[in-house]
C-alpha positions as CSV (number, residue, x, y, z in Angstrom):
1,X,16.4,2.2,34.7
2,X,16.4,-0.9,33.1
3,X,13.0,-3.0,33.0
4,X,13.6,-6.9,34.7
5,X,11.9,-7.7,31.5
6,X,15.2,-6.2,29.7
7,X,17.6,-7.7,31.8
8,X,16.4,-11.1,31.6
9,X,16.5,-11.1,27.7
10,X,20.1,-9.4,27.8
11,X,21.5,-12.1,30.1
12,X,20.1,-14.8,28.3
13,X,21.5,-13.4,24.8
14,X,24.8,-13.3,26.5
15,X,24.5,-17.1,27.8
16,X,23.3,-17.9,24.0
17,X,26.2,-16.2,22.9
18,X,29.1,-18.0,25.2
19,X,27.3,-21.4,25.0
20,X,27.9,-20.8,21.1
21,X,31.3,-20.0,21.2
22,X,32.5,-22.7,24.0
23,X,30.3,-25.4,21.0
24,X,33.2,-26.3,19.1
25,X,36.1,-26.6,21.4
26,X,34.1,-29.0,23.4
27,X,34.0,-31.2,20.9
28,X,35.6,-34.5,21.0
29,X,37.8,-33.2,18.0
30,X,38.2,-29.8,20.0
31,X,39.2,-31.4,23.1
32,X,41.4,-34.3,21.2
33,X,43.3,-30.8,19.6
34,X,43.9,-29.2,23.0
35,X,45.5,-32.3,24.7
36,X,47.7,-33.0,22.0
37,X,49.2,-29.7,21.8
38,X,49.1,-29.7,25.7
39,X,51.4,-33.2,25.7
40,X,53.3,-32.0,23.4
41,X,54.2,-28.9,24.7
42,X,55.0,-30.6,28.1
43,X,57.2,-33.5,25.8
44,X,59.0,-30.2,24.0
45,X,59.7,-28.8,27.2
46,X,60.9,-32.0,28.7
47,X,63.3,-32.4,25.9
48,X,64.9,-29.2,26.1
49,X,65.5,-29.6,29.8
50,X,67.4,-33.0,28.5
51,X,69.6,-31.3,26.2
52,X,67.8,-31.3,23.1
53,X,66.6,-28.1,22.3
54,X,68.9,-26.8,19.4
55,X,68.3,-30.4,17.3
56,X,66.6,-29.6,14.1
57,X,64.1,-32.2,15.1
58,X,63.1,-29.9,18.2
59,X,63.1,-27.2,16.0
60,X,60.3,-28.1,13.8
61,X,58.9,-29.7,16.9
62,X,58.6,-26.2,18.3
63,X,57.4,-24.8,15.1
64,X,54.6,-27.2,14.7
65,X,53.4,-27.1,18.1
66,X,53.0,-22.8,17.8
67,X,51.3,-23.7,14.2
68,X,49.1,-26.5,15.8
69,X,48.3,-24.0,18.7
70,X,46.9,-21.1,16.4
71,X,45.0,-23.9,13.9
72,X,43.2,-24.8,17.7
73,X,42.4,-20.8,18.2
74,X,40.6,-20.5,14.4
75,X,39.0,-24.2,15.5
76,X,40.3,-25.8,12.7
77,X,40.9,-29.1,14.6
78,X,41.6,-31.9,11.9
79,X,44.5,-29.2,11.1
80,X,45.7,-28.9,15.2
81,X,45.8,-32.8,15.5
82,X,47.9,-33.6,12.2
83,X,50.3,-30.9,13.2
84,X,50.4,-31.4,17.1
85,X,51.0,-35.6,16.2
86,X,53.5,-34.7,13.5
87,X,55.0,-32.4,16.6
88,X,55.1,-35.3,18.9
89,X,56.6,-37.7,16.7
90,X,59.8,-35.1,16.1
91,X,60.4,-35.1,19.7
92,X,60.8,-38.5,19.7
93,X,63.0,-38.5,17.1
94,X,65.1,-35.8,18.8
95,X,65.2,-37.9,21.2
96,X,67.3,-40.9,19.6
């Protein structure tokens, strides 16, 4: 049976542990990465509803945004936000 004494230093290893991890995404940087891929995700969908889905624009769109996305999951967010903008500004230009 496990002593309180045990428990207690278990759970607060395991609240170390997630308050490590959840750090970095926090960040301002963090958080700037996910909103931009989330916009531009929601801009990539919108064009496709309108049409615009097979342009070569949309394409790299598309392509961008899954690169930006997997940049965000190894936290390299200077990486996300260059690629998720770069992402946005192709949907614009699909757009025209």
């Amino acid at each position: 049976m496990p002593t309180p004494l045990r428990l207690t230093l278990v759970a607060m290893a395991a609240a170390l542990i997630l308050s490590a991890c959840g750090g970095r995404i926090a960040s301002p940087e963090g958080q700037e990465c996910g909103e931009l891929v989330r916009l531009g995700n929601e801009e990539l969908e919108a064009a496709k509803v309108k049409g615009f889905g097979g342009s070569v624009q949309w394409i790299k769109a598309a392509n961008l945004l899954a690169a930006a996305s997997f940049q965000q999951q190894l936290e390299r967010f200077g990486s996300c936000i260059d690629k998720a903008q770069r992402a946005r500004i192709y949907i614009q230009e699909a757009q025209k």
